[in-house]
C-alpha positions, 0 to 999 in steps of 0.5 A: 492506515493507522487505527486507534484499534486493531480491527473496526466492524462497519455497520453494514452487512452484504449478502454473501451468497450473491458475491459468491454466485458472481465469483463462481461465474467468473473463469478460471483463468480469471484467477491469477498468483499473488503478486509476492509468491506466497503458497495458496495466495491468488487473486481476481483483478477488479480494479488496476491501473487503466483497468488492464492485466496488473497488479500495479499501484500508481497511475489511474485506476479503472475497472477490469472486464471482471469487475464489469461481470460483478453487478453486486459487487459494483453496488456495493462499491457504490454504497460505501462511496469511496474512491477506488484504488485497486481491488481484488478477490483475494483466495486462501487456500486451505492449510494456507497463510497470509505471513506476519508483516506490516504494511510500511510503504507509501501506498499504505499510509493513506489507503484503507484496506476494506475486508468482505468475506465471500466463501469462509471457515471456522478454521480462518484467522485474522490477526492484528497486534494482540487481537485475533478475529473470524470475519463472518461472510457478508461482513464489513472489515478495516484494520490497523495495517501498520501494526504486524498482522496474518492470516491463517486458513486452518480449515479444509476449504479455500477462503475468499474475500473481496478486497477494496481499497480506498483513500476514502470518500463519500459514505465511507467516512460515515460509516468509520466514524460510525463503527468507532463510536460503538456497536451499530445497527448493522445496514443490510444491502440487497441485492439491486437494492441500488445501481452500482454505476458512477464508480469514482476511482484513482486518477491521480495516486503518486507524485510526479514530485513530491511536494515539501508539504506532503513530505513534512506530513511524512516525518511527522507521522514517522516522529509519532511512531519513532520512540525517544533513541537519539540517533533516530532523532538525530536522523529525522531532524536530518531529513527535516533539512532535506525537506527544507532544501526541497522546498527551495528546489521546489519553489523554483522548479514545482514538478517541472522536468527542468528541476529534475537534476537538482532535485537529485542533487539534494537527495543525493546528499541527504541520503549520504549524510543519512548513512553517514549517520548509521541509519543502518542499524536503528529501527522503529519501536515495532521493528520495521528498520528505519531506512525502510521507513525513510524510503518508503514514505519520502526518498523513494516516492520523492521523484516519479521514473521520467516518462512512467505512467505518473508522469504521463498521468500528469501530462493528461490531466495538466493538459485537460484542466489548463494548468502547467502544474496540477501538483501545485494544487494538492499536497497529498498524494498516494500510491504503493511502490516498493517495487522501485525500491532498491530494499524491498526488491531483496526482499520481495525476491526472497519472499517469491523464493522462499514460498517456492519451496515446500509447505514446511520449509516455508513455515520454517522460515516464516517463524524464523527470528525476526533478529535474523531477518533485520540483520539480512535486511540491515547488510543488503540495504546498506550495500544497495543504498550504495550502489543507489548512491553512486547510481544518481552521482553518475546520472547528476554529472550527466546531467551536468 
């Protein structure tokens, strides 16, 4: 989520020690690796799709048996109000880091990542953009994902933090507001001050099909962050024509399995044209590579895997309230899925890889020239784009 500053301070405070005390309660094996590799990362699971073993995204969302355990960490959900996607306790271990990146896919451009520091150090480090900050324990944190951000851990002990994220909602919205208005009274939330019970999660977070609406939000929100290159330009009044004849698709069809095969038929080209147009080699004024962009935010979240978990999340809830067509009637929808992402497979499965190897070959790695690292990404995304190409051509005669 974007911020008109790195970092926001909200005016409410938590008591650290009883969030550790649960921490500590919970077993070992609780504890499981972060999902990219990276060394001295590893997280507890609060709140995943239907609340089972996962570090998914989409679907919905439901509390793990280990958030059950967490008594004050569940009233303190309840206090900030929002809408739950998943959660974590997220550990660093000491001499360990969170690598430079930025947050660009689908999951990011609507949910706020809410930081609480549990058990911390002088020695722990946050970065975003050009500003670098310690959260003290007890502290309530959101930052500025789309800028490039870290995390080091310079101390001599393991850092947690309790990590909620959410697309909003309730008091939570209050407290942004009041956070941006300037230095606050800071509320202190005792523990069993309040219930923590009637948590609101995530039902529906991804797009059976993406509506032309929400894609037109999208690009807009790409235009505001794309610069004046001409090519790019050129680009995104492309994927403006895509948009169009998806809304004449959609008109047609709505999320309906029937539209399925034309619907592919229309990104197939608009990716075709896109590449012909040499996408490939631009990039946004903050250095993420445009067709990462592009995919992120629109083509690869354009249609949800027939018979995955969105697609049956739509069927319940289409069956529960009556409607054929429940995405008729909302025009933003969000979820993470780079996973699905032909691009971002390359380049998780070399993060996994790299942070395999020794401490310093990984810190080696991670300062590496980010010029090196676009032209790999440049080469595999125009190879994989590709094959992902010749892949739908072969469904959609299928189809036909």
């Amino acid at each position: 989520m974007r911020l008109k500053r790195p970092f926001l301070k909200l005016p409410i405070r938590f008591d650290a020690e009883a969030i550790a005390a649960e921490v500590r309660a919970l077993p070992p094996s609780a504890w499981t690796p972060h999902p990219t590799g990276f060394v001295g990362n590893e997280a507890v699971r609060l709140v995943t799709p239907i609340g089972e073993d996962s570090d998914a995204i989409d679907g919905p969302m439901g509390p793990t048996t280990h958030l059950q355990h967490c008594d004050y960490v569940r009233q303190i959900m309840a206090e900030i109000g929002g809408v739950w996607g998943r959660s974590r306790f997220m550990g660093l271990a000491a001499g360990s880091e969170v690598p430079p990146h930025i947050d660009i896919h689908y999951y990011w451009r609507t949910h706020w990542r809410i930081h609480i520091p549990v058990i911390t150090n002088p020695g722990v480090e946050f970065t975003c953009g050009d500003e670098t900050v310690h959260m003290k324990a007890g502290e309530c944190w959101v930052f500025d994902s789309f800028l490039k951000h870290d995390v080091q851990n310079r101390g001599d002990a393991q850092r947690i933090h309790l990590v909620l994220d959410t697309v909003g909602g309730g008091p939570f919205a209050d407290l942004l507001e009041a956070a941006a208005s300037g230095p606050q009274t800071e509320r202190f939330l005792r523990p069993g001050e309040r219930s923590g019970d009637g948590l609101v999660f995530e039902r529906l977070n991804s797009p059976k099909v993406m509506s032309p609406w929400e894609m037109r939000c999208h690009l807009a929100f790409t235009r505001e962050q794309a610069g004046s290159d001409p090519r790019t330009i050129r680009i995104l009044d492309r994927v403006e024509k895509f948009i169009d004849a998806w809304a004449a698709v959609w008109a047609r069809f709505g999320s309906d399995d029937a539209g399925r095969g034309e619907y592919e038929r229309v990104l197939e080209q608009a990716r075709r044209d896109i590449l012909a147009l040499g996408i490939s080699e631009l990039e946004m004024p903050n250095e993420v590579p445009l067709p990462r962009m592009l995919d992120q935010l629109i083509f690869v979240m354009a249609l949800a895997e027939p018979g995955g978990r969105v697609a049956k999340a739509e069927a319940e809830l289409g069956s529960r309230s009556g409607r054929r067509n429940p995405l008729r009637h909302r025009t933003a929808l969000w979820t993470w899925a780079l996973a699905s992402s032909f691009q971002d497979r390359h380049i998780r499965s070399n993060a996994c890889s790299r942070h395999r190897r020794t401490h310093t070959e990984r810190a080696s790695i991670v300062r590496s020239s980010w010029s090196a690292r676009r032209a790999r990404a440049r080469h595999c995304f125009t190879k994989r784009w590709s094959r992902h190409l010749a892949c739908i051509r072969s469904a959609t005669k299928a189809i036909v």
